[in-house]
N, C-alpha and C positions, 0 to 999 in steps of 0.2 A: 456712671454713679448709680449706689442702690438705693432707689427711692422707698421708702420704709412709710408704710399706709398703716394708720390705724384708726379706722372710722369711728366717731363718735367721741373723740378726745378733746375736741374743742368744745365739742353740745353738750357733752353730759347724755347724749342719745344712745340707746341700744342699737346702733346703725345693724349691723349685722342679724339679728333676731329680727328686725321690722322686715331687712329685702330678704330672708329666707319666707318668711311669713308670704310676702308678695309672690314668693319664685313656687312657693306651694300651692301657690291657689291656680295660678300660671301650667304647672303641671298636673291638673287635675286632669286635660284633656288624656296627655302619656299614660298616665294611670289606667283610664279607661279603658286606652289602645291594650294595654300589657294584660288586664282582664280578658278582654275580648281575645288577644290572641292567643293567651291559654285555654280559652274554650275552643278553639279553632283547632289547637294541637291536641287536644281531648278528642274533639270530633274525626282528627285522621289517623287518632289510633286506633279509635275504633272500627271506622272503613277499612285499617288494615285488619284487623281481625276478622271482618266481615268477607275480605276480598280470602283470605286465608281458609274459611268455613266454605267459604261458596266451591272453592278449588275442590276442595276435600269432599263436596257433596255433587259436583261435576264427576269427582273420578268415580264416586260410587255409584252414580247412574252410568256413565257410560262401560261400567263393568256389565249391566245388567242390559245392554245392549248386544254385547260382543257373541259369538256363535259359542266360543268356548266355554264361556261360563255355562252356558246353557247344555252343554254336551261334556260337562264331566262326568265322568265314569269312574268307579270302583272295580278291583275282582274280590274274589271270593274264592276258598278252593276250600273243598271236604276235608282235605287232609294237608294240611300247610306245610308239612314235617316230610311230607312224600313231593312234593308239588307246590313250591311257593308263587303268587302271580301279583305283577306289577303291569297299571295298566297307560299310555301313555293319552294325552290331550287327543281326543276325536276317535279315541277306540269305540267300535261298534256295539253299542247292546248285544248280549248272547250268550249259548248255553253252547259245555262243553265237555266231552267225558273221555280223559285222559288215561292209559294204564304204562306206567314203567316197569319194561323188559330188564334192562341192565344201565348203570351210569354208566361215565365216560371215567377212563382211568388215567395216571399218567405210568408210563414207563418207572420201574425202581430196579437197580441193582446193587446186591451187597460183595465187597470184597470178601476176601477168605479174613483170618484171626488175628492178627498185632498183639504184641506183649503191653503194649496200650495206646494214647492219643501222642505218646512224646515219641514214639518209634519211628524208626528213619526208613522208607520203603525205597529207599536208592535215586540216586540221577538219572534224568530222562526226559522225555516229552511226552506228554500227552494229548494227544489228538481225541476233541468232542465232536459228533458231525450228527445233526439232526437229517430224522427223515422217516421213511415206513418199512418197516420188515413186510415179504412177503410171505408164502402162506408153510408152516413149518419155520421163520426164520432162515430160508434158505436162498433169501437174494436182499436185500437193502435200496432202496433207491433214495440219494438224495433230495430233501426238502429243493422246492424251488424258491430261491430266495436267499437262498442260506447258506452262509461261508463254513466250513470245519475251522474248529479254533483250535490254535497249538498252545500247550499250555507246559511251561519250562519247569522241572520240577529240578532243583538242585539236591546233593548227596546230603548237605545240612540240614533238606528240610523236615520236618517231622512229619506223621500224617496230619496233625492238628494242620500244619502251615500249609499241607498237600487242599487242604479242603478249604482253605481261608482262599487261596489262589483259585481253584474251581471256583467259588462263590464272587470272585470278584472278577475271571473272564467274560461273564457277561454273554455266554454260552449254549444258554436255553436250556442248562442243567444247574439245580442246587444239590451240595455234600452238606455232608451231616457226619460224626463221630460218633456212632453208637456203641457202649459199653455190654454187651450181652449177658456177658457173668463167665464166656471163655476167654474174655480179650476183649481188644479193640477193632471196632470194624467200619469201615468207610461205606458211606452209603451216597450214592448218587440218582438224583430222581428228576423225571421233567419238568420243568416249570407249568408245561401248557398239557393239558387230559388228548386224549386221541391220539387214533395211531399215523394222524399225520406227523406227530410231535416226538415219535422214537427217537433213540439214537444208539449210536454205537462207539468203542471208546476202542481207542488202539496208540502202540509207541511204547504202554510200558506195559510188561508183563502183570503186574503184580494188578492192574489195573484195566488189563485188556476183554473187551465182549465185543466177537463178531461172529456168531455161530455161522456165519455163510462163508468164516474162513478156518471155522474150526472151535475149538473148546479154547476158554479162556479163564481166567482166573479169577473175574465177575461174575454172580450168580443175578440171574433175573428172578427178581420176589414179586414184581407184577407187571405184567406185560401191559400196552397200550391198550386202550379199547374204547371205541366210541361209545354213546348212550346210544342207547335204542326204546323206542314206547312206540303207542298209536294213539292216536289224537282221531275220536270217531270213527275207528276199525282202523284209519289210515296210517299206515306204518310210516314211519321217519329212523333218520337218524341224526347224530348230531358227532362232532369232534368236540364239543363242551357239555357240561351239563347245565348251561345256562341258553335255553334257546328264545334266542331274540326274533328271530326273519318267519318265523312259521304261520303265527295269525298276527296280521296288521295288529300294530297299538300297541301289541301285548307283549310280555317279556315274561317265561316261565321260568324256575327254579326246578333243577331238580336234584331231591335228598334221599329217595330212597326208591327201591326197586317193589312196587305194590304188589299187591295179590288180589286186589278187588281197582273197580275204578274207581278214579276220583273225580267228582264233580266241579267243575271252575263256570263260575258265573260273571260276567259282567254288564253291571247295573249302574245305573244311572244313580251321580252322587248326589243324594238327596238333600245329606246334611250341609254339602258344599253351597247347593244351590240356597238352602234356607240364611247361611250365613251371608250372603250377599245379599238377599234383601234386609236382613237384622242391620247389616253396614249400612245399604240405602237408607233405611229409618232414621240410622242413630244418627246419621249427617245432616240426615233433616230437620232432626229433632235439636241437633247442636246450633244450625242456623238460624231457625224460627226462634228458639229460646233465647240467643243473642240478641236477637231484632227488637224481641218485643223487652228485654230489660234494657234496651238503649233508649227507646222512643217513648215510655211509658212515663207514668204522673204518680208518685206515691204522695196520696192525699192526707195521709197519718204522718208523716214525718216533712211534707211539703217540698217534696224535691224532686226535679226532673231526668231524666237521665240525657246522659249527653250526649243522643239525637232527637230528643224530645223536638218533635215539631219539625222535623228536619223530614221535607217530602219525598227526596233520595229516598229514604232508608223505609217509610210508609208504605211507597210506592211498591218498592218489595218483596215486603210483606205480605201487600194486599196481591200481587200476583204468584207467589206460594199457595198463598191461602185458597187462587183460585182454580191454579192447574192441579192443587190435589184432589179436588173434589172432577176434576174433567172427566168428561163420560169419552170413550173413547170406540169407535169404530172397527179397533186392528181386531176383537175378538168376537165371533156370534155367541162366546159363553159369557167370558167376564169384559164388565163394563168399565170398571171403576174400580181402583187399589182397594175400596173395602171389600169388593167379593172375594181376591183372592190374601183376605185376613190384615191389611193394613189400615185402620182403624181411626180417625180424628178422635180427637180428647179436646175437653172443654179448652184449654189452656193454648188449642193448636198446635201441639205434635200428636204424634200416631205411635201407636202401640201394633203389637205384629199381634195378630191372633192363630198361638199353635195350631189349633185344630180348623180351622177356614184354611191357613195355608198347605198344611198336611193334605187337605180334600183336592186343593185347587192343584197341588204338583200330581196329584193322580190323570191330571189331565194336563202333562207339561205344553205340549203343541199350542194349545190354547191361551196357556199360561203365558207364553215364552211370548205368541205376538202381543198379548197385552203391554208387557212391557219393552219387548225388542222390536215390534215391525215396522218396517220403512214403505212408506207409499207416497212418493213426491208429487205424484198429484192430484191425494185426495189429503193434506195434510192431519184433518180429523181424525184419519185412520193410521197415524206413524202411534208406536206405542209411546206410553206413557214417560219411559224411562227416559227414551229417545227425547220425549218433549221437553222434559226438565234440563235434560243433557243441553239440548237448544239454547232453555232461558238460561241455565248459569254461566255458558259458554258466550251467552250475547251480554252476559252483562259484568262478563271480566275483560271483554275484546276493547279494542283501542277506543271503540267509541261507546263503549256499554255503559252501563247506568255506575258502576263500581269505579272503573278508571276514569270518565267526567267529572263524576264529584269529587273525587280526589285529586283532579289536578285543579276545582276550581279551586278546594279549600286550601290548596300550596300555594296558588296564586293569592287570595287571600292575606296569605301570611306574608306573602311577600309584599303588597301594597299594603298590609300596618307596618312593616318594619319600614317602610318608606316613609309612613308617614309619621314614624315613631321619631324618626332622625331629623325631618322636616320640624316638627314640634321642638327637639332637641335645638336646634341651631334658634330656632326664634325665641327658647326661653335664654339661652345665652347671650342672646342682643340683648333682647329684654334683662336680664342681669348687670349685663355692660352699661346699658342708659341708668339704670338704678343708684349704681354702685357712682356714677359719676354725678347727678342729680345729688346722691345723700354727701357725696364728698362735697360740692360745692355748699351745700345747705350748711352743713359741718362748718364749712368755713367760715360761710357769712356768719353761723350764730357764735361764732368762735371770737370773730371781730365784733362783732355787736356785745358781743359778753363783756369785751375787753373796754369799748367805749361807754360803756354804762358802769364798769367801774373805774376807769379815769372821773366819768361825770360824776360819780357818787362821791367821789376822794376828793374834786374840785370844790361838789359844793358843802361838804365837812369844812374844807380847811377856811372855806367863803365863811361857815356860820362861826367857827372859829375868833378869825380874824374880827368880824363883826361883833362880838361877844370881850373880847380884849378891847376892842376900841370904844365901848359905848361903857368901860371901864373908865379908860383916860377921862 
């Protein structure tokens, strides 16, 4: 059976508005807790963002540790359009004065004339075979490596269809359909420059070059041929004109056949090196800046920020603030980030000063141990960069000062939620005793209400009666 409760109906009592009133005061502790653990879940976002800056100013010092940063290099060439140079990670500083004799070319042959690209040059096969003509074209030897591909030309097919087939046997040759102004005419050329990369074509007449078995019906419009220069009087050659293997690091281009030399330089990348300390600054400057608007006090507006007081996050601080000022060992020139132009500002970041660092890369050796050198057992003397590299590394590691505090403030939140649910169950008892206290009260004054007006009705009818009778 559904027992159907409605407090306060016997009394006349607000039953319900008094035990919310009670159960509030009751939950004022919960309240606290759900305060406190939203400053708790404030303070481990912000550790995550801290833990996130620290990362990001970790990788920017240990860029400034690595040998490469420090050994980028640039080229430079007189004549770009003759001579283009790319230089690879650890290429050597140095001067270089190049002259081109002749490029590298590839093989081309033209057919004889067509009435146009839909003309039908007949059925047959065509056989491609890469390799080198000898001197006169009077012998061929084939490519090592290299299969001759047969290539099936049917009486349907047109030359267009003749040269879509060449371009899609995969050959070591591409066709072409050039319209001259007498006709149509089939051009075939080598994929790769050099006379390792000739070839010769036979099977159908209309399409045949093998002057070491005779005249053919293909004209050669440019023979193979390798480049040729000298690289400091030193003669070379090459089967491309792109020579990679000749000076360590470096990869030359070549565009044109010179008449004067051309100068190729490689130098040390300057502007490389400046943007990785500009990165080292801005990371440091983005972590300090963090720190100090978390931990800080604004006395005009009265409000703290939400690590204020929080000795984590102080702490630091206060060790940022001390290893930028470290005087360090690794160099007998520079001592300290400010000589070579990295600067403290009132506020606690650093400013790059152009012209200090512009001076100080004129003297990179010195530069590079300030902030890269390793010396394990005079630690004073590991460079600067290295040092930092240390402190952000020790303080995002399992037990560093980033991942501790952040696992005590989860733990934290996990004993208020325990204790949130703890409170939770005692304001519910506590509600239960309430609810049964006011229901009994309920009852008694329900009855008592009830006897006090039987008594009232009794003694009406008493004064009554008494009133009629003192009539008689």
């Amino acid at each position: 059976m559904t027992t159907i409760s409605s407090p306060g109906i016997g009394s006349g009592l607000d039953v319900n508005s008094i035990i919310n009133q009670l159960l509030a005061i009751e939950r004022q502790p919960i309240v606290a807790l759900q305060t406190k653990a939203t400053q708790i879940q404030a303070r481990i976002s912000e550790y995550g963002k801290l833990q996130s800056l620290t990362s990001a100013f970790r990788d920017a010092a240990s860029a400034l540790t690595k040998n490469e940063t420090w050994g980028q290099t640039i080229g430079t060439s007189s004549n770009a359009a003759a001579v283009a140079i790319a230089v690879q990670s650890g290429a050597a500083v140095g001067n270089y004065s190049l002259q081109v004799q002749s490029l590298a070319t590839a093989q081309s042959l033209a057919s004889g004339v067509f009435a146009s690209a839909d003309e039908m040059p007949g059925a047959g096969t065509l056989r491609i075979e890469l390799g080198s003509w000898g001197p006169g074209q009077t012998a061929f030897t084939p490519k090592s490596g290299a299969t001759a591909v047969d290539i099936t030309i049917a009486a349907t097919d047109t030359l267009a269809q003749v040269r879509d087939k060449i371009n899609a046997a995969n050959a070591g040759v591409t066709a072409t359909v050039l319209n001259d102004g007498s006709g149509a005419r089939l051009l075939m050329r080598s994929t790769a420059t050099g006379t390792e990369s000739a070839f010769r074509t036979s099977g159908m007449s209309a399409f045949a070059f093998d002057p070491s078995s005779g005249p053919g019906s293909m004209t050669q419009t440019q023979a193979a041929a390798n480049a040729a220069a000298t690289i400091d009087g030193l003669a070379i050659t090459s089967q491309s004109n792109t020579l990679a293997n000749v000076i360590d690091g470096i990869t030359l281009t070549l565009g044109q056949v010179t008449t004067a030399p051309v100068e190729l330089a490689v130098v040390q990348d300057s502007e490389a090196l400046k943007k990785a300390v500009q990165t080292f600054a801005d990371a440091y400057n983005a972590l300090v800046t963090l720190i100090a608007g978390q931990v800080k006090y604004d006395a005009d507006s009265k409000t703290a920020g939400p690590l204020q007081g929080d000795s984590s996050a102080v702490g630091i601080q206060r060790q940022l603030r001390a290893m930028l000022g470290t005087v360090s060992g690794a160099s007998s020139v520079f001592g300290r980030l400010s000589d070579v132009g990295l600067e403290l500002q009132a506020n606690g970041t650093v400013t790059v000063n152009a012209g200090k660092l512009d001076a100080a890369l004129a003297n990179l050796p010195e530069m590079k141990k300030l902030f890269a050198n390793s010396d394990s057992a005079v630690p004073a003397n590991n460079g600067i960069a290295r040092q930092f590299y240390a402190l952000a590394d020790a303080m995002l590691g399992v037990d560093g000062t980033l991942t501790t505090r952040t696992d005590s403030l989860q733990q934290g939140i996990a004993r208020n939620e325990a204790d949130q649910e703890r409170l939770e169950q005692r304001v519910a008892q506590v509600e239960k005793r309430l609810r049964a206290q006011y229901t009994a009260l309920d009852t008694t004054l329900g009855r008592l209400s009830g006897i006090s007006s039987y008594v009232t009705q009794q003694m009406a009818m008493l004064n009554n009666s008494n009133l009629y009778g003192n009539d008689n």
